[in-house]
C-alpha positions in Angstrom: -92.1 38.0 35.2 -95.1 36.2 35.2 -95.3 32.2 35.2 -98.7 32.3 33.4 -98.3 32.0 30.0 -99.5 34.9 27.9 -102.0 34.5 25.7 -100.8 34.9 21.8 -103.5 35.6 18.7 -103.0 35.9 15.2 -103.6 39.6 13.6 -102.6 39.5 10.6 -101.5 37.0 7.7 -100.4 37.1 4.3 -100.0 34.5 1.7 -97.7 34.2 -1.5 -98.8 30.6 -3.1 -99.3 30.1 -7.2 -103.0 29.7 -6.2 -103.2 33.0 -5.1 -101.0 36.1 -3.4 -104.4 36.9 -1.5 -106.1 35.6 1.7 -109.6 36.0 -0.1 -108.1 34.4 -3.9 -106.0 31.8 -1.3 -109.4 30.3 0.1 -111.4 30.3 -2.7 -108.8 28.0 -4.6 -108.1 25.4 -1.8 -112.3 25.3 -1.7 -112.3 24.7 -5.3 -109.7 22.3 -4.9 -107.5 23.9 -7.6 -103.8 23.0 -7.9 -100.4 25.1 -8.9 -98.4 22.5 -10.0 -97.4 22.8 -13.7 -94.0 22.2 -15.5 -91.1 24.5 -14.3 -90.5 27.6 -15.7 -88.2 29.4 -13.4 -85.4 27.3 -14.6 -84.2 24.8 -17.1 -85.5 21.5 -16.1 -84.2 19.6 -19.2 -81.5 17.5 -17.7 -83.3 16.7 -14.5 -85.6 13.7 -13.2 -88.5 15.6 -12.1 -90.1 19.0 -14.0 -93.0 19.9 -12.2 -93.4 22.0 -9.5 -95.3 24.8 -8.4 -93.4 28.3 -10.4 -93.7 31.7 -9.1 -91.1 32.4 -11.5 -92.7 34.3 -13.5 -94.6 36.5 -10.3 -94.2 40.5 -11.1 -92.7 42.0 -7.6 -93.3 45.6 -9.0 -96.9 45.4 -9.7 -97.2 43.6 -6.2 -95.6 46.6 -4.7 -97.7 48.8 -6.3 -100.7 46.9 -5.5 -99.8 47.5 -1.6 -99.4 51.0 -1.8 -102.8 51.1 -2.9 -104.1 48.9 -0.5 -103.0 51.0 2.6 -99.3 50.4 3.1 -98.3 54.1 3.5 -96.0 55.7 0.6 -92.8 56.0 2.9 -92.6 52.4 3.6 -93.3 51.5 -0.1 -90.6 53.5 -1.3 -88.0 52.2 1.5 -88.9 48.3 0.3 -88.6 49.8 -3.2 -85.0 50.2 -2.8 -84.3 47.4 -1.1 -85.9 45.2 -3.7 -84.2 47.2 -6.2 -80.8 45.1 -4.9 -82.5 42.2 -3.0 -82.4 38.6 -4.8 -85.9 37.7 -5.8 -87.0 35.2 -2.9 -85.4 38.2 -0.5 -88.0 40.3 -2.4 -91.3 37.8 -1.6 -90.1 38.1 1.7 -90.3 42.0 1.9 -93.9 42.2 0.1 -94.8 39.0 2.4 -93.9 41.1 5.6 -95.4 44.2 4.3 -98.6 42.6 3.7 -99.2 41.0 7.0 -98.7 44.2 8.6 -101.3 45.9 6.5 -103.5 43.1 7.1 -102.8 43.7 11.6 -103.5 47.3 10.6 -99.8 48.1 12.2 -99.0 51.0 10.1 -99.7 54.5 11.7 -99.8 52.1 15.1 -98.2 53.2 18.5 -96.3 49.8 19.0 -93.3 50.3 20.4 -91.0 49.0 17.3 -87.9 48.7 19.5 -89.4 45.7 21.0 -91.2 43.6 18.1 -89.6 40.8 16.9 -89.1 39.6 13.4 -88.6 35.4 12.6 -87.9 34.4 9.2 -88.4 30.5 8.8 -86.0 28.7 6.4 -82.3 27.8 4.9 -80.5 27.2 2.1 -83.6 29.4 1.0 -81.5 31.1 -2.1 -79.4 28.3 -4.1 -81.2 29.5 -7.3 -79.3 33.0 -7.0 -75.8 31.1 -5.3 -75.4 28.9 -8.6 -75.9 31.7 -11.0 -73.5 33.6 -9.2 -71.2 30.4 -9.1 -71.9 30.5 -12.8 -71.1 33.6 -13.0 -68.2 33.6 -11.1 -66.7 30.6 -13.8 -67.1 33.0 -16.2 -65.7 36.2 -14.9 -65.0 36.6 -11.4 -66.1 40.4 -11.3 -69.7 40.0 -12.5 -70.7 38.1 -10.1 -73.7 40.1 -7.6 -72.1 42.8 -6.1 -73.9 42.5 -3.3 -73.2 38.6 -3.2 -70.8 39.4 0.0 -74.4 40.6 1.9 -76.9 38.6 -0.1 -75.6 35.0 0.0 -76.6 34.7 3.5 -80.1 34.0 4.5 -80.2 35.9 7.4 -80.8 38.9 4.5 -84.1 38.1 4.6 -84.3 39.0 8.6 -82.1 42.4 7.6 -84.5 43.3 4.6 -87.9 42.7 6.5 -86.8 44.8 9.4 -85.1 47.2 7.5 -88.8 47.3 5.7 -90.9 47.6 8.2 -88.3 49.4 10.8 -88.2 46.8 13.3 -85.4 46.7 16.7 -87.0 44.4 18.5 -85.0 40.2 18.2 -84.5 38.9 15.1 -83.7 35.3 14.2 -83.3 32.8 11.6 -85.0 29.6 11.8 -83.9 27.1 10.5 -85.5 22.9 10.8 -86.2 21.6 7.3 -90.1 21.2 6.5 -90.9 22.0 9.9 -89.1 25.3 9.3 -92.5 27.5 10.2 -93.4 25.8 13.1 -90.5 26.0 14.7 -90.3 29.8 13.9 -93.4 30.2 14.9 -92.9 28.4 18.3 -89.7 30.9 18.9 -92.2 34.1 18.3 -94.4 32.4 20.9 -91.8 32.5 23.6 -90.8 36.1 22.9 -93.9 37.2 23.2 -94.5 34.9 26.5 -91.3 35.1 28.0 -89.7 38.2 26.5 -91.9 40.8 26.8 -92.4 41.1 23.0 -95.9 42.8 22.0 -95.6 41.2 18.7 -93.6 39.5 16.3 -93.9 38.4 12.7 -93.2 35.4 10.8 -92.2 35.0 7.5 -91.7 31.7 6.1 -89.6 32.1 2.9 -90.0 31.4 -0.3 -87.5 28.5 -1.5 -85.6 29.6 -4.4 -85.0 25.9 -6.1 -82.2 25.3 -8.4 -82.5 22.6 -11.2 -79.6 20.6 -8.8 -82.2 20.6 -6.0 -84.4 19.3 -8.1 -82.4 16.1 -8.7 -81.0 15.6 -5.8 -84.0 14.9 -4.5 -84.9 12.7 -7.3 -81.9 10.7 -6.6 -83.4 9.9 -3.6 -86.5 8.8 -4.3 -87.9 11.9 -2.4 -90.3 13.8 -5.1 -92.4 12.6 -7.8 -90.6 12.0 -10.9 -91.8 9.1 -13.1 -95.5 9.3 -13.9 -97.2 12.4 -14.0 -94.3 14.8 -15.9 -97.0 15.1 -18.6 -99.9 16.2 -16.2 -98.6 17.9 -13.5 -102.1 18.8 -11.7 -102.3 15.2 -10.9 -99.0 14.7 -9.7 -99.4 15.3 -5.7 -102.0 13.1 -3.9 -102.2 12.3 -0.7 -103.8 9.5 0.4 -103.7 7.6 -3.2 -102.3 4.4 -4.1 -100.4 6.0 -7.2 -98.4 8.5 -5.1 -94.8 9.0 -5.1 -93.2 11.5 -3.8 -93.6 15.0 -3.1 -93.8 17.6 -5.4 -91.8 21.0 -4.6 -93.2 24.4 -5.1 -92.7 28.4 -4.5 -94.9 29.3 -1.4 -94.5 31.7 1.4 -96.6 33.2 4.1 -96.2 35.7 6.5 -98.3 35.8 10.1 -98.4 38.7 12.5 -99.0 37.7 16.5 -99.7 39.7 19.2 -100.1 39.4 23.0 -104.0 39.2 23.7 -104.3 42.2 25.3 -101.9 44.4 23.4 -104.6 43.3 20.5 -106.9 44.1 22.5 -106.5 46.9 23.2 -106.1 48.7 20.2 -109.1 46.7 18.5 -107.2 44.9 16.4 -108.8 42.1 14.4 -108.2 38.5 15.8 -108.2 35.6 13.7 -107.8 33.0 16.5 -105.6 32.2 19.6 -102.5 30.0 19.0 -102.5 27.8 22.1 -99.3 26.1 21.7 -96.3 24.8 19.4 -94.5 21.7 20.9 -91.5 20.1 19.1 -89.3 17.4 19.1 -86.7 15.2 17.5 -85.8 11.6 16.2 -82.6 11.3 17.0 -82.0 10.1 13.7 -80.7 12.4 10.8 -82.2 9.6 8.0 -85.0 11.5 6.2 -87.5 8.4 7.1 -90.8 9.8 8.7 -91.4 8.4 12.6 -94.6 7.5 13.5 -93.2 8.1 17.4 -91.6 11.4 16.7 -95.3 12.3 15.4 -97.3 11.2 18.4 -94.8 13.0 21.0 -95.3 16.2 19.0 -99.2 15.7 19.0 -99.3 14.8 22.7 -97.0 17.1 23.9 -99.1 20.0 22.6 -102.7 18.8 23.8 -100.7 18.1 27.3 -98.7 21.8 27.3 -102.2 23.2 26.7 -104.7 21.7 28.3 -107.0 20.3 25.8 -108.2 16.7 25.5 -108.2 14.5 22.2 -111.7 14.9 22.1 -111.7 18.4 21.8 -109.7 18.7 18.4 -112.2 18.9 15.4 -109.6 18.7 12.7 -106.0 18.4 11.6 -104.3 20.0 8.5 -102.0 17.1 8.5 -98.1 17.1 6.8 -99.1 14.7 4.2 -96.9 15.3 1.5 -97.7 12.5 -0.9 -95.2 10.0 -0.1 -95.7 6.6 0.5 -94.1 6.6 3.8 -94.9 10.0 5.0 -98.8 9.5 4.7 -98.9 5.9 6.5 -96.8 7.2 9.1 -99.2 10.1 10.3 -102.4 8.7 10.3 -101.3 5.6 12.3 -99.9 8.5 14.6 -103.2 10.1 14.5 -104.9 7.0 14.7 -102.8 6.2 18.4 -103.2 9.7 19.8 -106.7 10.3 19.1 -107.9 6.4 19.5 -111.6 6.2 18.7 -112.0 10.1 18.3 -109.9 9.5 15.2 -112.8 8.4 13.4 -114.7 12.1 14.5 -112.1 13.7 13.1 -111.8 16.2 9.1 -108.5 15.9 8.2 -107.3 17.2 4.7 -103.8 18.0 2.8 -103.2 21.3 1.6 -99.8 20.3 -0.3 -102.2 18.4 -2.7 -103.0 21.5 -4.5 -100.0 23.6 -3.3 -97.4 21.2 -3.8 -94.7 21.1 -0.8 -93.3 24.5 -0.3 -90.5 22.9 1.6 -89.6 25.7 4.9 -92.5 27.8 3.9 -94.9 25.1 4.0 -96.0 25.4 8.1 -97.0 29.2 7.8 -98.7 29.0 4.3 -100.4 25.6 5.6 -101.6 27.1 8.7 -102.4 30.0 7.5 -104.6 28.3 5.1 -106.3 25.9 8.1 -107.1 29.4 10.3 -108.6 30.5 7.0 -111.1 27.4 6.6 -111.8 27.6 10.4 -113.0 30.9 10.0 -115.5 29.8 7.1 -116.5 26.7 8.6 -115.4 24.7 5.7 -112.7 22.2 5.3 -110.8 22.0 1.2 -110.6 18.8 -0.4 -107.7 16.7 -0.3 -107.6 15.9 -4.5 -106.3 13.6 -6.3 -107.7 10.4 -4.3 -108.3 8.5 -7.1 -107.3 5.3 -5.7 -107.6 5.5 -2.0 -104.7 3.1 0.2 -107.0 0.9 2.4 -104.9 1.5 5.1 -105.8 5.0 5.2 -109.4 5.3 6.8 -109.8 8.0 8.3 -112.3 11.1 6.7 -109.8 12.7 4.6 -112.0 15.7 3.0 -111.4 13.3 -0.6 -112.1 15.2 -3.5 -114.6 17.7 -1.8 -114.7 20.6 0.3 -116.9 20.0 3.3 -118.7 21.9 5.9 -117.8 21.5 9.4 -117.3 23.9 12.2 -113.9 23.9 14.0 -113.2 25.1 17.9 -109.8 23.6 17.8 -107.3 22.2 15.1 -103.9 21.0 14.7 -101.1 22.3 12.3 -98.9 19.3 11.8 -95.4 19.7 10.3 -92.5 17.4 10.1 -89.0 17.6 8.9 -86.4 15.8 7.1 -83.4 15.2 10.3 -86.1 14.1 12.3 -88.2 17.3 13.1 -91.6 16.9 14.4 -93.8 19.9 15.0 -97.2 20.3 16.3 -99.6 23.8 16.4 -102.8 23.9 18.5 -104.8 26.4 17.5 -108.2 27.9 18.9 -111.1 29.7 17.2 -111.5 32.8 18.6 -115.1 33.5 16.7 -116.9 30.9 18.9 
């Protein structure tokens, strides 16, 4: 085996957000700085704190499916995911069309790649209490109406059994689990198999959170999510960066990202939307949910060391900012120590202000969304900055998309338990 690290590019993506279940529909919304928060539909919010979020309740799976077999996704494979959405629970379901897409999008159907060896990641846990509470429910009620299928479909690693199931995949499989920093940390374990295992490709799915109302308050109890003033106009509820922030606000999302070694990619002419250089992680040691302005800059230096590339040579960060008043001091005093005066040469924007924060999903829709604007050469707005904090002085991308051309950014993700993530990422167009 060699001791060189292989190189590992991104093939194909695919993108499940209420903005958009295109890459195309995706980008255009972040660049008109739209949002998908509204008021919950997917469940009865009545008796909680908080009742906005960003829904995909109301998202039509069938017409999705349908829309795939259209697009290319050949009719075997359509009618194989058919059945297995038939039974799935719904966020298993987003997961299966997420999977299929990405595939489409690497042109992998009809391929020669030896399926025995590609590896399928799925990024998330606790992803399905929606569907556990109604069964729970259910189960109060009358014990033998519960799911039939609960025995199977109550664990998350379902999601790993219906995507490879979907798309025929023997290869390793894993669940990934690290709270917010889910994705990256999935994405970091598909790294190594292609690196280290031999792997020609893997994909990533980061899940879809199915919330349930208790969620919801939990969270609220907390202090974590934004519950007080902006019930009654939930478009202006997450901001980044603003002196009226806080908390986050939670939201459906998921993505899915297809990598390959270089040269398997290569080789078959495969499309290459850029080069992921690295994924460094690393902890707290502390399980308290408070964000680490330490456990930030190790993650951000560790990645820039494992790979090579200076401070100066980073162009812009998709930063975590989730719209807390904590959370957004926290990383761009982190930035502001590991970039020192190239901080101030830096675009840096929040995603999850128009998105929301879509919890174990949010790495791979986030970073799929940052290779995305790389490729156009222009950054989305962070909205909402009404009111900007002074401490945070750094270009931001407030309130309007921007051009600027990007060689190198970061994907920066971090976790509640003390999970710190960092993604390099280089453009391959340049």
């Amino acid at each position: 085996m060699s001791l060189v690290p292989k190189r590992v590019v991104v093939t194909g993506m695919a993108v499940n957000t209420p903005l958009s279940d295109s890459l195309t529909g995706y980008l255009d919304a972040l660049l008109a700085g739209q949002s998908a928060i509204s008021k919950w539909k997917s469940f009865d919010a009545s008796r909680i704190y908080s009742k906005i979020g960003g829904d995909l309740g109301d998202y039509n799976i069938k017409s999705r499916l349908a829309a795939l077999a259209d697009s290319g996704v050949p009719l075997d494979y359509i009618e194989r995911s058919r059945k297995i959405i038939a039974k799935a629970p719904w966020s298993v379901s987003l997961s299966v069309l997420l999977a299929l897409d990405a595939w489409r999008d690497a042109s992998l159907f009809g391929s020669d790649i030896d399926a025995d060896r590609v590896c399928a990641i799925v990024g998330g846990q606790n992803i399905q209490n929606r569907y556990r509470v109604a069964n729970q429910q259910t189960f109060e009620e009358e014990p033998d109406y519960i799911d039939a299928l609960y025995a199977i479909h109550s664990h998350d690693t379902t999601h790993i059994g219906c995507v490879s199931d979907a798309l025929r995949l023997r290869g390793s499989g894993m669940l990934v689990g690290a709270a917010c920093a889910t994705g990256a940390y999935a994405l970091r374990a598909a790294v190594d198999e292609i690196r280290w295992h031999d792997a020609p490709a893997a994909v990533v799915v980061g899940a879809v959170w199915d919330f349930a109302p208790m969620d919801m308050h939990a969270m609220a109890l907390i202090g974590a999510i934004s519950q007080d003033s902006f019930n009654d106009c939930p478009e202006k509820a997450s901001r980044p960066f603003d002196r009226r922030r806080e908390g986050f606000v939670p939201a459906h999302g998921g993505g899915a990202i297809v990598i390959e070694e270089a040269s398997h990619a290569e080789r078959r002419g495969a499309q290459i939307y850029a080069e992921v250089l690295g994924v460094e992680t690393c902890i707290d040691g502390s399980y308290l949910p408070t964000p680490s302005e330490e456990g930030e800059v190790r993650a951000m230096t560790r990645v820039l060391e494992a790979c090579g590339v200076s401070p100066s040579q980073i162009d812009y960060i998709n930063g975590h900012f989730t719209s807390t008043p904590l959370g957004d001091i926290a990383e761009i005093r982190a930035v502001k120590r590991v970039f020192a005066d190239h901080a101030n040469q830096l675009k840096l924007n929040a995603t999850k202000s128009m998105t929301g924060h879509t919890m174990s999903g949010s790495a791979i829709v986030e970073l799929i969304g940052a290779i995305l604007q790389m490729r156009a050469s222009r950054l989305h707005p962070t909205i909402n900055v009404d009111e900007p904090d002074s401490e945070i002085d750094l270009d931001v991308c407030a309130n309007s998309s921007v051009t600027w051309p990007v060689q190198h950014f970061l994907k920066n993700t971090f976790g509640f338990g003390g999970l710190n993530a960092s993604i390099l990422v280089r453009n391959t167009a340049v």
